[in-house]
N, C-alpha and C positions, 0 to 999 in steps of 0.2 A: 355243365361240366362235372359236378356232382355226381349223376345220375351214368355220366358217364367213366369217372374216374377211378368209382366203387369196386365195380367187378372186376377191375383190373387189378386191385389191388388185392383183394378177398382169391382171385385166382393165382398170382403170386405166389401168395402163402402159404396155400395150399399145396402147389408144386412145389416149394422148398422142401415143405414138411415132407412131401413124399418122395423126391429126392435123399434127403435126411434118412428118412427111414431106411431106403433102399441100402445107401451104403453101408448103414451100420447094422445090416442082414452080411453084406457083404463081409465086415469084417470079422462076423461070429462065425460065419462058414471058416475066413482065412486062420482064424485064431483056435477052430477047432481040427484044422487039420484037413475040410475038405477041398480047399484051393492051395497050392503052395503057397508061401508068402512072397515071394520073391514079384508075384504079377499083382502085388496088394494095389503099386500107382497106379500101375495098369489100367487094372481094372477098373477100380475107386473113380480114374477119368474119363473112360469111357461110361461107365454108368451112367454118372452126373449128366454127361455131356451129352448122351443120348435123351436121357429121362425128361432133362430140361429143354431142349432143343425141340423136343415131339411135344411137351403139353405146352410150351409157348407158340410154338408152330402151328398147334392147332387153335391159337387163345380167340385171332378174331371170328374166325370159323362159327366157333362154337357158340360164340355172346351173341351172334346175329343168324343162326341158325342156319349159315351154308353149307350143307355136306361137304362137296364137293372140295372146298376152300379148305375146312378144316380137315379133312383126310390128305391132301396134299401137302398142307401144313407140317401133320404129322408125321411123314413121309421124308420128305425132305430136311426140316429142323431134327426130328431124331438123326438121319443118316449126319448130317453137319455138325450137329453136335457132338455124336460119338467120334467123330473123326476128329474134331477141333479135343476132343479132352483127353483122346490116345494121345493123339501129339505133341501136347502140352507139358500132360503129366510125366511123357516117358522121356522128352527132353529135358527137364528139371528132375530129373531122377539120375538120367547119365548123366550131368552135369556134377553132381552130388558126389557121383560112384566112382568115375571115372575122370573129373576135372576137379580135382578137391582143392588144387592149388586157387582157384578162380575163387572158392568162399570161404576160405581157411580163414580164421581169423574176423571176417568182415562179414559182421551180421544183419546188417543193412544189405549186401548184394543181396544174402542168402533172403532175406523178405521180399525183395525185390522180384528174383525169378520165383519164389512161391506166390506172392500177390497175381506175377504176368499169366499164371494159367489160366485167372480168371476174364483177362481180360483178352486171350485167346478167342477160350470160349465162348465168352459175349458176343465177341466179332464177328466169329462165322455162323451164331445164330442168326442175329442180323444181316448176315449174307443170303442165309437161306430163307429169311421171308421176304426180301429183297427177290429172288429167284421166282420165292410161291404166287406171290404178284406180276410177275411177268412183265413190271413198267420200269422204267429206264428211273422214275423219279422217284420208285416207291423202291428200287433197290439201293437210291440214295440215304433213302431214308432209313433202311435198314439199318444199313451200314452205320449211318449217324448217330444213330440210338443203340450199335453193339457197342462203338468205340466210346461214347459218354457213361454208360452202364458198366460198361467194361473199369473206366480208370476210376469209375465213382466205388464200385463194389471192390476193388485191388486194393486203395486206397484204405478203405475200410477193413481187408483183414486183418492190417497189423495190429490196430487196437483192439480188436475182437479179442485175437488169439494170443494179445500181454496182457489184456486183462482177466481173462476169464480162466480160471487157472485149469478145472475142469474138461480134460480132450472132447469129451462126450456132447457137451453143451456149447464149448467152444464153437464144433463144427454145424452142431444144427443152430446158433443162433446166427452165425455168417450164412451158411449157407440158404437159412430163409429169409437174410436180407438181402442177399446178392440176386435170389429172384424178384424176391419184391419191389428191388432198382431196376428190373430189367422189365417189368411188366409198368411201372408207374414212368419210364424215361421214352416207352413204345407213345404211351397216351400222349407223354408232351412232344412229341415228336411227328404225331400223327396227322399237325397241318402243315409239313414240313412238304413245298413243292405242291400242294392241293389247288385244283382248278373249279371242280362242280361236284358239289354233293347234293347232298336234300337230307335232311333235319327230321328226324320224325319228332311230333309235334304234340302226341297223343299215345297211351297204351302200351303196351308191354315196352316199344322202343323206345320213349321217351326221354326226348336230350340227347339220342345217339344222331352222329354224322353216317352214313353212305357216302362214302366216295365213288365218284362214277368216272369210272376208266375205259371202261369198255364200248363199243361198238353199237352192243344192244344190250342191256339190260331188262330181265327178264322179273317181274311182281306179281307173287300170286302165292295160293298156299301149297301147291307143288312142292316136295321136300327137296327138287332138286330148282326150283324159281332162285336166281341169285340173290334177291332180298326176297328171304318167306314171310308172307303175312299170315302164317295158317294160327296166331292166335288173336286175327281181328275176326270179327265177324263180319259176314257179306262180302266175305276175299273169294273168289275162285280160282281155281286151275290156272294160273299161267293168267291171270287179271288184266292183265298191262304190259306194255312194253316202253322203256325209254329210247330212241333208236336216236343218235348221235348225228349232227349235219356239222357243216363247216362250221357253222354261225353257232352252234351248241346242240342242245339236244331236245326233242319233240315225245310227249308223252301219245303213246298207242293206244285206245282203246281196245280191248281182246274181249269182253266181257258179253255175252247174249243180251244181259238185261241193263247194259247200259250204266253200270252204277260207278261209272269214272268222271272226272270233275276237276275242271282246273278253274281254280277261284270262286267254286261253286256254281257252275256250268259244267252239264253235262257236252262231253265230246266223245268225237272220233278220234281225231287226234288234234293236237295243238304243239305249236313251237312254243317252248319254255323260256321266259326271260328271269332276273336276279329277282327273286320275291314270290313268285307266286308260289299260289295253295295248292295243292295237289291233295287230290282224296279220292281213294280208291278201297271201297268198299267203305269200311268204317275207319280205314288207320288213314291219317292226315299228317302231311310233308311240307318243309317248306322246301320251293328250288333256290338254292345259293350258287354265285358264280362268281368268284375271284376276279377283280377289274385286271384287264390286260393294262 
């Protein structure tokens, strides 16, 4: 879990920070006169809301080396995000401008609808990896971990921003804990509705899950193989195949020179039961399958 929990957290923070950064580019343009002020929420939420949406979108892409996964990722989480932080931001801004009667006075609503931007945006990031995954249980899951990120990081910016008296510091110390809840709440979320993965057991992916959704899953060091092994050694092109039956799913042989193995047997192919080894080239699996 460890081994798993790390980059998630380390990628987080990273995205905050550069989130952080962006906006407060943003606001030396609006304060020096290149942006009017008036599109400051505006903008300020679409930023975020894209920024964060596209490098979360791409987060499991990127850790397990799928293109394909992580440019969809990125694709879709930025478009949701910028859309979820337009509407957020410019709702709680008419609300301010235009319904004053609703926070006059009462400074708990006024934290209230600043807190729900965040939890807006949370939501339909979660939407949109929900989407990028294309499974009915993994858009559950999305959603699961927008909506708990969401009220954990809201929650959290009222004492951020009574305590920290500083605007400057106020926003990037929220702001790169609100990613850092949203990439650490993804991980514990992540066997949320999970049926059959495989464990890698060895090497660069050690400790991480695959989850196996698909039909056919494709292993080999091809940059477009949906699990790359291109930093084991003795992986080829397109190595393996997992190809999915009623009963679960059966490992392929792809390989000329035979270097595929289930329990340390070479095969063609084999039907996979809960436990076994799988090893395909040098990098080694275990198959896991959630009891019906």
């Amino acid at each position: 879990m460890k081994k798993k929990f790390f980059p998630y957290l380390i990628f987080g923070i990273a995205t905050g920070i550069i989130a952080w950064a962006c906006q407060e580019f943003l606001f030396i343009l609006i304060k020096d006169g290149v942006i009017p002020s008036f599109l400051q929420s505006v903008l300020s939420g679409t930023l975020l809301g894209a920024i964060i949406g596209a490098i979360i979108g791409r987060l499991e892409g990127f850790i397990v080396y799928n293109k394909p996964q992580a440019l969809r990722g990125t694709v879709i989480g930025g478009f949701f995000g910028g859309i979820s932080g337009l509407f957020s931001f410019y709702l709680v801004d008419y609300i301010q401008q235009h319904l004053p009667s609703m926070v006059a006075g009462n400074t708990y609503y006024l934290d209230f609808l600043l807190a729900s931007r965040w939890t807006i945006i949370s939501v339909f990031i979660g939407i949109s990896i929900g989407i990028r995954d294309q499974k009915n249980h993994r858009f559950a899951r999305g959603v699961l971990s927008g909506i708990i990120s969401g009220l954990i990081g809201s929650g959290l910016s009222i004492p951020i921003f009574s305590e920290i008296q500083d605007p400057f510091w106020a926003r990037g110390v929220y702001i790169v804990s609100f990613v850092a809840i949203i990439a650490i709440v993804l991980v514990l979320t992540s066997t949320f509705g999970r049926k059959e993965w495989i464990k890698a057991l060895n090497g660069k992916y050690e400790g991480i899950d695959f989850e196996l959704t698909q039909d056919i899953h494709l292993l080999g060091s091809q940059i477009d193989d949906d699990i790359n092994l291109s930093s084991y050694q003795n992986v080829n092109r397109t190595h393996a195949k997992l190809l999915k039956y009623y009963t679960g799913y059966s490992l392929v042989d792809n390989d000329p020179f035979g270097q595929t193995f289930v329990n340390y047997r070479s095969i063609k192919e084999q039907p996979l039961k809960n436990g076994d080894i799988l090893k395909i080239g040098n990098a080694i699996f275990q198959y896991c399958k959630k009891a019906s």
